[in-house]
N, CA and C of each residue as an Amber inpcrd file, in Angstrom:
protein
   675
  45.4610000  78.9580000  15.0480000  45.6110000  78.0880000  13.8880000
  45.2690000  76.6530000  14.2650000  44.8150000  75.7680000  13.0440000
  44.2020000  74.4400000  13.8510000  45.4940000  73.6670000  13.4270000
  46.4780000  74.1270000  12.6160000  47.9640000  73.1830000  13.0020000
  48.9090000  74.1200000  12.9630000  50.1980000  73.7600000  13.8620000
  51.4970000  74.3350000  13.9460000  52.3840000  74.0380000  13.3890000
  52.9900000  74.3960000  12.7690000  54.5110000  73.7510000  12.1500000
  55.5120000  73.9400000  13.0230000  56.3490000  72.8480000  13.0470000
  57.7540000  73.5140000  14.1360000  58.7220000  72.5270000  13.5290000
  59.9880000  73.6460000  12.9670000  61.2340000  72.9370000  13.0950000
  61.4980000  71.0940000  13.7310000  62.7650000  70.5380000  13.1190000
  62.7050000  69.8330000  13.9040000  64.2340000  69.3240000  13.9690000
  64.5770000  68.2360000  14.6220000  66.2180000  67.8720000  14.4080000
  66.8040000  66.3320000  14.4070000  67.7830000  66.4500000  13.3850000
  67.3400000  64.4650000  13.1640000  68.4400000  64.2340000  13.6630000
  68.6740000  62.9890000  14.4060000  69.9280000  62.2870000  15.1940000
  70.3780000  61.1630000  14.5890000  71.6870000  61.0110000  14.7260000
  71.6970000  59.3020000  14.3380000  72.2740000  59.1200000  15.1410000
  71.8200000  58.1810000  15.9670000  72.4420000  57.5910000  17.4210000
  72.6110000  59.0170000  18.1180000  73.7150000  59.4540000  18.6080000
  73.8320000  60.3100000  19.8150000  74.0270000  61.8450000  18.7810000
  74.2680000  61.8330000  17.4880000  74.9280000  62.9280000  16.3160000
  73.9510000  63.3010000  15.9890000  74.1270000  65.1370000  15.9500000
  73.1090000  65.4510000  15.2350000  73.7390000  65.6600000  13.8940000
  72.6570000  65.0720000  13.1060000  72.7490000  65.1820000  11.1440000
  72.6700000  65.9960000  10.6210000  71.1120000  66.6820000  10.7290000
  70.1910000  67.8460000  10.5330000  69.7020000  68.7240000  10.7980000
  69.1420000  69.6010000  10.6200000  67.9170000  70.3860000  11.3860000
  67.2800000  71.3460000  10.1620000  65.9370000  70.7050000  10.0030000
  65.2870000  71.2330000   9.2850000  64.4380000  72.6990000   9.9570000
  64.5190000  73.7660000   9.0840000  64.5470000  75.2170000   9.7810000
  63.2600000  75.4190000   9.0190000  62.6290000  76.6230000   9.5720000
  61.6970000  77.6270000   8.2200000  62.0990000  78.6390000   8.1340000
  61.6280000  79.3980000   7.0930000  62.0980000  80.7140000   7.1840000
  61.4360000  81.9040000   7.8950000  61.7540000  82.7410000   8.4160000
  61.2790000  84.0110000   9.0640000  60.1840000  84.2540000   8.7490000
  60.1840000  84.7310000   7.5900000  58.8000000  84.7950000   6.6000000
  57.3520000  84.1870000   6.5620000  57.7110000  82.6760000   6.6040000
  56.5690000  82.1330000   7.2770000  55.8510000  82.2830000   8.6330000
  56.9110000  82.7730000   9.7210000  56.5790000  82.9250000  10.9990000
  55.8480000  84.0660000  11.0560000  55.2300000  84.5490000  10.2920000
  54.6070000  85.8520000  10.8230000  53.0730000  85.9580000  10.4920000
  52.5880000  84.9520000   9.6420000  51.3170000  85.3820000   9.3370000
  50.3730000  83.5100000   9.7140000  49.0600000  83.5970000  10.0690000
  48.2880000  82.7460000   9.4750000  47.7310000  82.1160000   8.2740000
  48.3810000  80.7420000   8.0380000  47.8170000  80.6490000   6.6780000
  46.7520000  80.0570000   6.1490000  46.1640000  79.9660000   5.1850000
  44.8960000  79.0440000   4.8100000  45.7730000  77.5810000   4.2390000
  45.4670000  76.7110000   4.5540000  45.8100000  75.2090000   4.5720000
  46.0050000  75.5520000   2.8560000  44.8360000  76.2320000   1.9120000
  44.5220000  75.9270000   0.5660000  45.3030000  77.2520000  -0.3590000
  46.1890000  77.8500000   0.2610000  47.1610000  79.0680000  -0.1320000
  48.7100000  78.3540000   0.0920000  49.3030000  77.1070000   0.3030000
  50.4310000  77.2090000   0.2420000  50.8960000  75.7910000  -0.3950000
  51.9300000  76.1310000  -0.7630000  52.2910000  75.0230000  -2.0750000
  53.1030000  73.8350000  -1.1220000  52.5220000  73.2870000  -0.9450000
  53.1340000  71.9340000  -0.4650000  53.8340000  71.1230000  -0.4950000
  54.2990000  70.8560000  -2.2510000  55.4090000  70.1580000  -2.7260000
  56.5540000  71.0250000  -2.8440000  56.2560000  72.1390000  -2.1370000
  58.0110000  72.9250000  -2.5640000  58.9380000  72.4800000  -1.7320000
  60.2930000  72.7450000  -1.5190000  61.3690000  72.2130000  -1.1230000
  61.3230000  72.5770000   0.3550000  61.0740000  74.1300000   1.1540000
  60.7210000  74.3770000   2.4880000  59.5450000  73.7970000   2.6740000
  58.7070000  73.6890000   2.2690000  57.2810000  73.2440000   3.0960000
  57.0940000  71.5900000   3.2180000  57.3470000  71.1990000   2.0290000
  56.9160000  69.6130000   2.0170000  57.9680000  68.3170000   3.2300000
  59.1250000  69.4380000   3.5600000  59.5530000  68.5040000   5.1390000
  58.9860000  68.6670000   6.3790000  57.5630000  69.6010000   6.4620000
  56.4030000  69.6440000   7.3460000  55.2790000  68.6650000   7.2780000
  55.4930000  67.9360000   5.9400000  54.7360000  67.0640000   6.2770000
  54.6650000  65.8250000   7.0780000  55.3220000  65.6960000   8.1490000
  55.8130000  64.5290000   8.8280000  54.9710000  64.9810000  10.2870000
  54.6990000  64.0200000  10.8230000  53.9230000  64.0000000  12.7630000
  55.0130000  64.7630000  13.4380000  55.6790000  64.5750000  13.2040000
  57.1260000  65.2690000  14.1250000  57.5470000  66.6890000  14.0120000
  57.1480000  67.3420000  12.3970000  57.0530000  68.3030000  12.2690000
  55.6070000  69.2630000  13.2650000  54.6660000  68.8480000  13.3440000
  53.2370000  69.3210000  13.8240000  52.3790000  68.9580000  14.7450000
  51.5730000  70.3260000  15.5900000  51.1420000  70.2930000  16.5260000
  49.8410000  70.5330000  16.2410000  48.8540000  69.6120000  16.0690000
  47.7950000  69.6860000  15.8090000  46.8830000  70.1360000  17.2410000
  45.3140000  71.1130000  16.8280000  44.6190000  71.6560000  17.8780000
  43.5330000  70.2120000  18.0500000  43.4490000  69.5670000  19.3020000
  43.2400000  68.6640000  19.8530000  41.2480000  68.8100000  19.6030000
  40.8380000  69.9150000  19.5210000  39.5080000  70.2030000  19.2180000
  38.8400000  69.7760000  17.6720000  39.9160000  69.8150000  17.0540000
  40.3030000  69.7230000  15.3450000  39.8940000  67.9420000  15.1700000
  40.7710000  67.2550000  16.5850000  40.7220000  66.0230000  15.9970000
  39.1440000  65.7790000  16.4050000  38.6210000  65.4680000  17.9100000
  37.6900000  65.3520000  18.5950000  36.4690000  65.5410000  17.4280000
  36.3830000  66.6620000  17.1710000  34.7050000  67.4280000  16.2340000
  34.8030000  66.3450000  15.0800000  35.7370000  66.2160000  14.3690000
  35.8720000  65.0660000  13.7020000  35.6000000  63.4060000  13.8840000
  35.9400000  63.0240000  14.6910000  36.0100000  62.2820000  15.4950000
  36.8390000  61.0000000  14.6670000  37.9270000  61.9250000  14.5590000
  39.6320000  61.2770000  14.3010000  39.7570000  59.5860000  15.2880000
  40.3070000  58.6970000  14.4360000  40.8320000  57.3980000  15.3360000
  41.3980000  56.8310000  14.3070000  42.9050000  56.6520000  14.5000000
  43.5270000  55.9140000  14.0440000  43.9470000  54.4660000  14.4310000
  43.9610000  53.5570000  12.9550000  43.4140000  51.9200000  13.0020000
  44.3590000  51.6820000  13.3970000  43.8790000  50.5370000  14.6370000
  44.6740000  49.7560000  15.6620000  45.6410000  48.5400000  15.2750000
  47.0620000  48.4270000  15.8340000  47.2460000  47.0550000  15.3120000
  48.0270000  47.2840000  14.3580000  48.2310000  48.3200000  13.5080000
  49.2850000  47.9450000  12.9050000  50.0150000  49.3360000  12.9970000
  51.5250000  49.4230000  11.6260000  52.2930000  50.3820000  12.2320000
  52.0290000  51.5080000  11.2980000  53.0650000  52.6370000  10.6720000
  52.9630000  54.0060000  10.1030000  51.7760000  54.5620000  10.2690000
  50.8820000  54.2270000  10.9940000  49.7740000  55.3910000  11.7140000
  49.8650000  56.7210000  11.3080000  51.2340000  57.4250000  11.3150000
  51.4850000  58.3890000  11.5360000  51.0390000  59.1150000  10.1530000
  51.3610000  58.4290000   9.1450000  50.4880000  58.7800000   7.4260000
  49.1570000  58.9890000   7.9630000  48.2870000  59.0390000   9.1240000
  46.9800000  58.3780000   8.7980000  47.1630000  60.4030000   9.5760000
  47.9400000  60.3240000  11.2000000  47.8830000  60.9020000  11.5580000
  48.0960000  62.8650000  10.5600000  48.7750000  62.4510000   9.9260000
  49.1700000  63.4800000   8.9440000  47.9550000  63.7880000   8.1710000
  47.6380000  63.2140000   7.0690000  46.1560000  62.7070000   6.4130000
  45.3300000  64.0510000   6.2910000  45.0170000  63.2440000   8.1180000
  43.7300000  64.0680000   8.4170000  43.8410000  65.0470000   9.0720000
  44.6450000  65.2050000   9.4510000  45.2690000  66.7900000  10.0310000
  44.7510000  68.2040000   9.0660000  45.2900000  67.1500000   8.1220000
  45.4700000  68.1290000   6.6970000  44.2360000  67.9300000   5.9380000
  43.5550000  67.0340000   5.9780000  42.0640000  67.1440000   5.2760000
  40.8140000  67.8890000   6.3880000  40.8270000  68.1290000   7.6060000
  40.2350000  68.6850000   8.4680000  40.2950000  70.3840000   8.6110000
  42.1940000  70.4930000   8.6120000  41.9960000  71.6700000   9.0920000
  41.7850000  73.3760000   8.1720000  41.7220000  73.8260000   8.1440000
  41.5470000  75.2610000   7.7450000  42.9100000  76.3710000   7.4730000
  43.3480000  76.6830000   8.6520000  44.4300000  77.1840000   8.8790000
  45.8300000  76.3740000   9.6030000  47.0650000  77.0300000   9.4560000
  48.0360000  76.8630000  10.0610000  48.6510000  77.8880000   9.9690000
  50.0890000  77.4270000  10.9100000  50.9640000  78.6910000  11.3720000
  52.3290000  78.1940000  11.1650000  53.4940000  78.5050000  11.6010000
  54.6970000  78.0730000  11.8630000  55.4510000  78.4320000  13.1820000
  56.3620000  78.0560000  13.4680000  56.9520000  78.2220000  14.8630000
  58.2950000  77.9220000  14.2920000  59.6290000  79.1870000  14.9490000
  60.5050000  79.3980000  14.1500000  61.5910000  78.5460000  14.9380000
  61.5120000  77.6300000  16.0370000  62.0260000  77.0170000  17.2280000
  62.1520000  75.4450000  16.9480000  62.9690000  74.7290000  16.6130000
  63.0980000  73.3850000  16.5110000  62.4640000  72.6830000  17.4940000
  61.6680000  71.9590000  18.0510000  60.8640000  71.3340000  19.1100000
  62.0130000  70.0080000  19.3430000  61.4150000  68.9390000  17.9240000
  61.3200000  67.7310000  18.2710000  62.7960000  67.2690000  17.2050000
  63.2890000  66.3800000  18.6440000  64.4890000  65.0480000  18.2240000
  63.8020000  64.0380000  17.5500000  64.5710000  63.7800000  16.4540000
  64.1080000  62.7810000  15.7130000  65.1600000  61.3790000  15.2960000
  65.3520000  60.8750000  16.0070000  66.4230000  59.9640000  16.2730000
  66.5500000  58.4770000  14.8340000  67.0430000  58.5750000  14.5490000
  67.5080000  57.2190000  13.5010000  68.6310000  56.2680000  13.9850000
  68.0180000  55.2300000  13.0310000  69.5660000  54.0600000  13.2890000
  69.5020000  53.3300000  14.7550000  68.4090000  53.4700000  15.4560000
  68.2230000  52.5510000  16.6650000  67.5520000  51.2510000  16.1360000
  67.9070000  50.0660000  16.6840000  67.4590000  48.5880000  16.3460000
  66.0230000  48.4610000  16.9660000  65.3680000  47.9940000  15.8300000
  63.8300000  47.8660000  16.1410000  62.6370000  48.6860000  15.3550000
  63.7330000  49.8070000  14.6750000  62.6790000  50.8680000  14.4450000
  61.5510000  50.6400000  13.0740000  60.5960000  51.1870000  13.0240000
  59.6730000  50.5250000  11.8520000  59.9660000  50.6810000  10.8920000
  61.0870000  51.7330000  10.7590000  61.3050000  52.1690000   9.8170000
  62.7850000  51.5780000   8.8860000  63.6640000  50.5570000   9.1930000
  64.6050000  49.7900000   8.8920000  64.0320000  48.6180000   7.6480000
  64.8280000  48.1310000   6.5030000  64.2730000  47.7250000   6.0940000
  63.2710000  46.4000000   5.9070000  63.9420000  45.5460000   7.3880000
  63.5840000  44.2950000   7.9070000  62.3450000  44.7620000   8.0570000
  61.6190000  45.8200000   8.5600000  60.5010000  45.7480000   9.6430000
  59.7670000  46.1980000   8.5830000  59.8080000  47.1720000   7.2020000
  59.1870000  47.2730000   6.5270000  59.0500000  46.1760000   5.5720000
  59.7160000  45.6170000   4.9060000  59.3690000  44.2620000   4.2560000
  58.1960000  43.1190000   5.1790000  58.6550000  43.5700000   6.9800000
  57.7860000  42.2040000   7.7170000  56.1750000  43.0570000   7.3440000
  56.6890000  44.3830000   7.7450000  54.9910000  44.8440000   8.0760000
  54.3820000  45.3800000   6.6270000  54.9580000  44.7600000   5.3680000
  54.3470000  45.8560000   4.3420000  52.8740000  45.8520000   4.1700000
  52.1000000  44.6450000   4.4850000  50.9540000  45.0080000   4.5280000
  49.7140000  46.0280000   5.4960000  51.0510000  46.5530000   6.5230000
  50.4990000  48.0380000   7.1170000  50.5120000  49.1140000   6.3650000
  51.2760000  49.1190000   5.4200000  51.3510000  49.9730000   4.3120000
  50.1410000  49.8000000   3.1210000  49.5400000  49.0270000   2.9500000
  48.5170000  48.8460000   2.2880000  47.1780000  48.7200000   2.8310000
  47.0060000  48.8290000   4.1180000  46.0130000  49.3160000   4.9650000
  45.9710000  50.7300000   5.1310000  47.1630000  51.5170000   5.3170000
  46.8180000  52.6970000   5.4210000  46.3800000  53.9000000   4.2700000
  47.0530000  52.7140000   2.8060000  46.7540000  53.6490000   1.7250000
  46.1850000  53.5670000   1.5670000  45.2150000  51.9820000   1.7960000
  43.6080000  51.7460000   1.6120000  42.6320000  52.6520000   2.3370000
  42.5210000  52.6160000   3.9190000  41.3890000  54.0850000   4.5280000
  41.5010000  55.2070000   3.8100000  42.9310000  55.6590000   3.9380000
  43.1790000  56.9890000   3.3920000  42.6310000  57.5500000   1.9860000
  42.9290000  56.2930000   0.6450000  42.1740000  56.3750000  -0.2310000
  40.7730000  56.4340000  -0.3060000  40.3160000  55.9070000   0.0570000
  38.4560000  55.7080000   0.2610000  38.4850000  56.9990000   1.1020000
  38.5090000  57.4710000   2.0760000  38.1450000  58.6740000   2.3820000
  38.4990000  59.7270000   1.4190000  39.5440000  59.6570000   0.6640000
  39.9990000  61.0890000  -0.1810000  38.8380000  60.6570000  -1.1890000
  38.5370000  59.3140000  -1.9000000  37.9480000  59.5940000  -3.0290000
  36.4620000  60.1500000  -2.9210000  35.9340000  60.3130000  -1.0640000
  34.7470000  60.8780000  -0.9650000  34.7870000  62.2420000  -1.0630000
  35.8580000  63.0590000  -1.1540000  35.7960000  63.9370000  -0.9370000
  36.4580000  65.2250000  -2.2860000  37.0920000  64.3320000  -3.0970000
  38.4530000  64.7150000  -3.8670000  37.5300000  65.6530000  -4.9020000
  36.2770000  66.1210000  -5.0530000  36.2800000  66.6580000  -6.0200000
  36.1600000  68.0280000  -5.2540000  35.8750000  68.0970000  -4.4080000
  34.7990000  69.5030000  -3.2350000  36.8140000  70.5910000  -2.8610000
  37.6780000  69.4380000  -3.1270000  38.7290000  70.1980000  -2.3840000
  39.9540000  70.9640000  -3.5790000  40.4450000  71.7160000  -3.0020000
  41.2240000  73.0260000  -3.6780000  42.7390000  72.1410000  -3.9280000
  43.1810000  72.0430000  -5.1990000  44.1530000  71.7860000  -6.4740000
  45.2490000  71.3170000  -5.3190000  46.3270000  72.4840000  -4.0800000
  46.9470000  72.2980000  -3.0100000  46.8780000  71.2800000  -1.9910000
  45.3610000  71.1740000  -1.5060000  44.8800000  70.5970000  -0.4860000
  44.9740000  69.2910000  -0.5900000  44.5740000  69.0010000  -2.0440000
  44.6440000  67.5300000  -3.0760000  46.0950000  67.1660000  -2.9740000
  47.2340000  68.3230000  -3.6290000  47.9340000  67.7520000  -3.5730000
  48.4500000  66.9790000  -2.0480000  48.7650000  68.2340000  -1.1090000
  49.3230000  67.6220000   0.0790000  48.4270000  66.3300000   0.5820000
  47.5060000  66.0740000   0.4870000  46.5000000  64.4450000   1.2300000
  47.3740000  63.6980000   0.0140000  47.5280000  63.4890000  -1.1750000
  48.1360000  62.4210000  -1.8040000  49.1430000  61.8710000  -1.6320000
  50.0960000  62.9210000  -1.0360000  51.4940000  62.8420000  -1.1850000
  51.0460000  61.4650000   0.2190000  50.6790000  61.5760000   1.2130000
  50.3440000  60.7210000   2.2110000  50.1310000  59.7340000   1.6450000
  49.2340000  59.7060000   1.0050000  48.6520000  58.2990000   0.1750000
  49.3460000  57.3350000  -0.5670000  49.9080000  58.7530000  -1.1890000
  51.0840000  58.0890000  -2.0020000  52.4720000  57.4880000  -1.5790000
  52.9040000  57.6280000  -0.3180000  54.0000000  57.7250000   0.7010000
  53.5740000  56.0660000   1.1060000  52.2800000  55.8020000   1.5030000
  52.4830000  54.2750000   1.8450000  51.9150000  53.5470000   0.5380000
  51.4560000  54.0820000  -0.8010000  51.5560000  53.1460000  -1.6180000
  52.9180000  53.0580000  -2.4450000  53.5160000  53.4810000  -2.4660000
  55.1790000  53.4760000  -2.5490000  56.1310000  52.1020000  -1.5390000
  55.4320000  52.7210000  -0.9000000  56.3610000  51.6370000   0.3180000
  55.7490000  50.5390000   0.0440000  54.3270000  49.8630000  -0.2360000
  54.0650000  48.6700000  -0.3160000  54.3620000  48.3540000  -1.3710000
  54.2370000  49.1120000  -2.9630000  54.2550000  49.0730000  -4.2700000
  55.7000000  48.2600000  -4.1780000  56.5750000  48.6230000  -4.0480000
  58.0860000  48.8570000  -3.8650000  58.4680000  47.4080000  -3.4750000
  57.9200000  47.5300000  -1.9470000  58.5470000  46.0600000  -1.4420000
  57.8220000  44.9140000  -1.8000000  56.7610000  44.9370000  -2.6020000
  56.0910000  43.9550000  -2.8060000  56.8340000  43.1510000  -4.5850000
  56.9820000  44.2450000  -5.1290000  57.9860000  44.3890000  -6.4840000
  59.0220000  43.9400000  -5.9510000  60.0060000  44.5580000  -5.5490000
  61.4060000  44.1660000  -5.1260000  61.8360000  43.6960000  -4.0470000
  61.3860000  43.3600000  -2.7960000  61.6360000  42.7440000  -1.8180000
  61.2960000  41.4700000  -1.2410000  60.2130000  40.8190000  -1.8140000
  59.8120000  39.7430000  -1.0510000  59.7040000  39.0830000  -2.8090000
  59.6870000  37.2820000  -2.4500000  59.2220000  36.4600000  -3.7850000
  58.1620000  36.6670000  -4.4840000  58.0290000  36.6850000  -5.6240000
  57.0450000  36.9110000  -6.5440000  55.5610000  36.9430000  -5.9780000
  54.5390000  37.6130000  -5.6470000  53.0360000  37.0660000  -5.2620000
  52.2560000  38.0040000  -5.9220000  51.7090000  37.0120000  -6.9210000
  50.6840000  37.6640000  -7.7220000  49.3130000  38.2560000  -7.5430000
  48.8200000  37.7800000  -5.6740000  47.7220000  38.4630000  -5.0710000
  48.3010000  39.5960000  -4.8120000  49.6010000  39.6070000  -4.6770000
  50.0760000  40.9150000  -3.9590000  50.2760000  42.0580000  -4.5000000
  50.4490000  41.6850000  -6.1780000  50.7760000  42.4660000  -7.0240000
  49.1850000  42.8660000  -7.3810000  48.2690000  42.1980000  -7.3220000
  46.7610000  42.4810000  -7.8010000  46.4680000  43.5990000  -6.6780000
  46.8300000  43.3970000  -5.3660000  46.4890000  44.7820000  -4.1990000
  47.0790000  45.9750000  -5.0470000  48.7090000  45.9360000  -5.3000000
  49.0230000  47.2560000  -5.5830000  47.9780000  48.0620000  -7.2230000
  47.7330000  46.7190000  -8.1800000  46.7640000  47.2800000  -9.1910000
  45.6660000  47.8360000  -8.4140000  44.7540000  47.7420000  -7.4640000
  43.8730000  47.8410000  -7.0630000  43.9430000  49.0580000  -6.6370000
  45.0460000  49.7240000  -5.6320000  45.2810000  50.4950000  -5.3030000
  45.1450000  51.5960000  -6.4120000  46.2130000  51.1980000  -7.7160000
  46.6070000  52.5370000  -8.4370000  45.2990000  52.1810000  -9.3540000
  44.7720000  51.4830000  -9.6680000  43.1980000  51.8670000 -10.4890000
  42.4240000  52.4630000  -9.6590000  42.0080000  52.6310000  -8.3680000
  41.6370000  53.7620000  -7.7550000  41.9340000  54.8040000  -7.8420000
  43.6230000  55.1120000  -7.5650000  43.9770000  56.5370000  -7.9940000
  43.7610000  57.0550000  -8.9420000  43.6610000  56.3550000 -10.0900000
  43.5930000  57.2560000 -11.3690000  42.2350000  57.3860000 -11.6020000
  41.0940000  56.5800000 -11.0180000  39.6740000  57.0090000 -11.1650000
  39.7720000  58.3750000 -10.8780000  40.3550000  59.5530000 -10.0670000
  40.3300000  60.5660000  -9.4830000  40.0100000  61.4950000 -10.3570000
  39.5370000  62.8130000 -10.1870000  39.0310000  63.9680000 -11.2190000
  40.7680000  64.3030000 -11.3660000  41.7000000  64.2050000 -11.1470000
  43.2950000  64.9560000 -11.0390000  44.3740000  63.9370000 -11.9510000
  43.5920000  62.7150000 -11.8270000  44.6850000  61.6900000 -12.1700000
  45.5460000  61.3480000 -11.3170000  46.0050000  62.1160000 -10.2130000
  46.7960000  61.0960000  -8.9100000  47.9400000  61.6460000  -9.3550000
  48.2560000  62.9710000  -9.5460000  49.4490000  63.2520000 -10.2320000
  50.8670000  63.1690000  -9.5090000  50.7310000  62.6260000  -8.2820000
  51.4740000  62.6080000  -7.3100000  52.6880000  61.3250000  -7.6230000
  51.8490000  60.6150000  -8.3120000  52.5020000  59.4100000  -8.4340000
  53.3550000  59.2570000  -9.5790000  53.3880000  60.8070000 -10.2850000
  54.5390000  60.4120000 -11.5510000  56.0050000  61.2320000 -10.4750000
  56.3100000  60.9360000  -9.1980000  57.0840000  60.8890000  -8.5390000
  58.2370000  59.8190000  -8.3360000  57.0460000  58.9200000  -8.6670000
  57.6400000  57.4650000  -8.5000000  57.9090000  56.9740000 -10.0860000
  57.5720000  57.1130000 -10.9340000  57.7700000  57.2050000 -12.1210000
  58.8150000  57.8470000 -13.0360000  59.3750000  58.9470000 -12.4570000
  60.9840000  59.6070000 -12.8450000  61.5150000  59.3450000 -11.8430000
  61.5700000  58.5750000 -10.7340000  62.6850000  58.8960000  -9.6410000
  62.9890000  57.3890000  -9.3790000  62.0460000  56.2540000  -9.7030000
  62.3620000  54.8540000  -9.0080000  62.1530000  53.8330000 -10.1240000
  63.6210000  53.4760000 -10.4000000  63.6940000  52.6800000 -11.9460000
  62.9280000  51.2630000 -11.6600000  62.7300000  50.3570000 -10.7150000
  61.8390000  48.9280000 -11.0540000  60.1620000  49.5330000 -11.0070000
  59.5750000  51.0840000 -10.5990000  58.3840000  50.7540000 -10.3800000
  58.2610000  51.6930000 -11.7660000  59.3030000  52.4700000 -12.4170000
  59.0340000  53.2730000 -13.5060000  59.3490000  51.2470000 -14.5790000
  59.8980000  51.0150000 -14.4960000  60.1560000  49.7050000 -15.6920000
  58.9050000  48.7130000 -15.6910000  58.1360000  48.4900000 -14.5010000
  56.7930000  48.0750000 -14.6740000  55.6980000  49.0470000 -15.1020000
  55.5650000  50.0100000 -14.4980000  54.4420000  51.0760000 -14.7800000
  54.8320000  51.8190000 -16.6270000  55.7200000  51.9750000 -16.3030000
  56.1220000  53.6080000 -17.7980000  56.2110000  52.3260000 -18.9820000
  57.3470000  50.5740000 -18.8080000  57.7880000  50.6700000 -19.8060000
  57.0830000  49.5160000 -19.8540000  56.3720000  48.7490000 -19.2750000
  55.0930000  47.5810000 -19.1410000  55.6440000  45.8910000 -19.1550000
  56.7820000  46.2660000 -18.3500000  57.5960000  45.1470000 -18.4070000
  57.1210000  44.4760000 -17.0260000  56.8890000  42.4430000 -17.5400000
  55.9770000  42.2880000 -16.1860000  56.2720000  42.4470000 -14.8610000
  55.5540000  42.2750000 -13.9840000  56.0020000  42.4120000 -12.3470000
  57.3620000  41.1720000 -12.1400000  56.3330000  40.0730000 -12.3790000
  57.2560000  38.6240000 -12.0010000  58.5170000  39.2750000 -12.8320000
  58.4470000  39.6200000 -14.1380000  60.3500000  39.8970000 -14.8480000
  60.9440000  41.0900000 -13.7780000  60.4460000  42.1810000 -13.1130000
  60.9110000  42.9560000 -12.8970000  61.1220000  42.2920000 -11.3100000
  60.3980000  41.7280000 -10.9460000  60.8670000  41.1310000  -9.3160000
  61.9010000  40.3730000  -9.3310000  62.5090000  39.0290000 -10.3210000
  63.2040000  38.5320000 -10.6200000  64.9380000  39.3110000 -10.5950000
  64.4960000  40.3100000 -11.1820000  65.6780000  41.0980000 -12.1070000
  65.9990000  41.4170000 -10.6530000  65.4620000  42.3550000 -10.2200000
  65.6980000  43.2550000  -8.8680000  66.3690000  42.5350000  -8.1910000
  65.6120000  40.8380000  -7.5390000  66.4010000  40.2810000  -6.5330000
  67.4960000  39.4620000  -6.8890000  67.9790000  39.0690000  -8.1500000
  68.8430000  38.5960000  -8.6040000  70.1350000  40.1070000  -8.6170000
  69.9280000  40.8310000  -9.1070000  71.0270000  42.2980000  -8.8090000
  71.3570000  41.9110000  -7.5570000  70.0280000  42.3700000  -6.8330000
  70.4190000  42.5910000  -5.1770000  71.6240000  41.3180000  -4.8240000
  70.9870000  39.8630000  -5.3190000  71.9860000  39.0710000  -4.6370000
  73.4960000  39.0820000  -5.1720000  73.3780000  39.3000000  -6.2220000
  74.6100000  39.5530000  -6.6290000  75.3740000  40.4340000  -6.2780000
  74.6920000  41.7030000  -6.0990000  75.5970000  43.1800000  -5.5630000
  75.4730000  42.8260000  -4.1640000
C-alpha cells in the first residue's frame, strides 16, 4: 500500500487522554484511496501525519517538498499523501504518542495567532495545486484533499476575524481564498463545516454581517468574559 494507517495515542503532559483505535475490519484488506468515505467518524481521525506512514517512493516520483520557513507543514504533508497515492492499508497497533499541553507548541493559541499567516500559505499551495487537478479526481478523493485545505483556511479565517485588530488586507486574503474555493466544479462543500459549527465565521459568511462588526463583537465578549 502507498500509505499506512496506524492507531495512535494522545498525552497531556505525562496522562494518557486517548487512543484513537480502528476497527478489525479495516485491517484486513487493501484499499483504493477513492473507495472510502473520509468524513466518517472512524476514518477522518487518520487524517493527521501522526496517524500515517507514507511509502517514501510515493513521495520521491513526485517530487514532494514541503515550503520552508514556516509552520503546520504537516497539512501540506497530509495533502499530498492523499492526492498522490492510490492505495492504503491500516495497522491495528497504536504506533505514535501524541503529546499536548507542552509550552511552545504551534499549536497553543499564542503561536497560532503569531504564525497565522502560515496558515494562509499553506491553504494558498494547497489550493492552486487542487484547483489543477479538481475536476480529473473521484467525489471521496476531493473530499479528503479539502478537508486539508480547509483545516488551514479555518485557522487563518478564524484568527484573522476574531483574534487579532481589525485588518482589512487581511480580511481581503481570507475573500481571496474562499472565491477560489467556490470557483471549484463541487462548490468546496467542505466549508459548510464551518458554517453550522462556528457562530462569528457562520454570522459573517451565512448572515452578511460585516467583518470589522463581527471582529469588534468577538473581542469585546472575549474581554469581557
Amino acid at each position: 500500500a502507498d500509505i499506512v494507517f496506524t492507531p495512535f495515542s494522545i498525552y497531556s503532559g505525562d496522562d494518557l487522554t486517548s487512543t484513537f483505535d480502528v476497527s478489525e475490519e479495516y485491517c484486513a484488506s487493501v484499499y483504493s484511496i477513492d473507495e472510502l468515505t473520509w468524513r466518517s467518524p472512524e476514518l477522518s481521525k487518520f487524517r493527521a501525519m501522526h496517524a500515517m506512514a507514507v511509502k517514501r517512493e510515493l513521495l520521491v516520483s513526485n517530487n514532494y517538498f514541503q515550503t520552508e520557513g514556516i509552520s503546520y507543514t504537516d497539512t501540506q504533508f497530509i495533502f499530498y499523501s492523499y492526492l498522490y497515492a492510490k492505495t492504503c492499508s491500516f495497522f491495528s497497533r497504536a504506533i505514535y504518542k501524541y503529546y499536548l499541553g507542552r509550552d511552545g507548541q504551534t499549536v497553543s493559541r499564542a503561536a497560532i495567532v503569531k504564525s497565522h499567516m502560515h496558515f494562509y500559505e499553506n491553504a494558498d499551495r494547497m489550493l492552486e495545486d487542487y484547483l489543477k487537478v479538481e475536476s480529473e479526481l473521484t467525489e471521496k478523493r476531493a473530499v479528503v484533499l479539502e478537508m486539508s485545505i480547509c483545516a488551514c483556511y479555518k485557522y487563518f479565517a478564524l484568527t484573522v476575524l476574531c483574534h487579532l485588530p481589525y485588518q482589512k488586507e487581511k480580511i481581503n486574503l481570507v475573500k481571496h481564498l474562499l472565491s477560489r474555493m467556490q470557483h471549484t466544479s463541487r462548490g468546496f462543500q467542505t466549508e459548510f463545516v464551518l458554517l453550522d459549527d462556528v457562530l462569528p465565521y457562520k454570522l459573517w459568511r451565512k448572515y452578511h454581517i460585516p467583518a470589522l462588526i463581527v471582529n469588534h463583537l468577538y473581542r469585546v465578549i472575549k474581554y469581557l468574559c
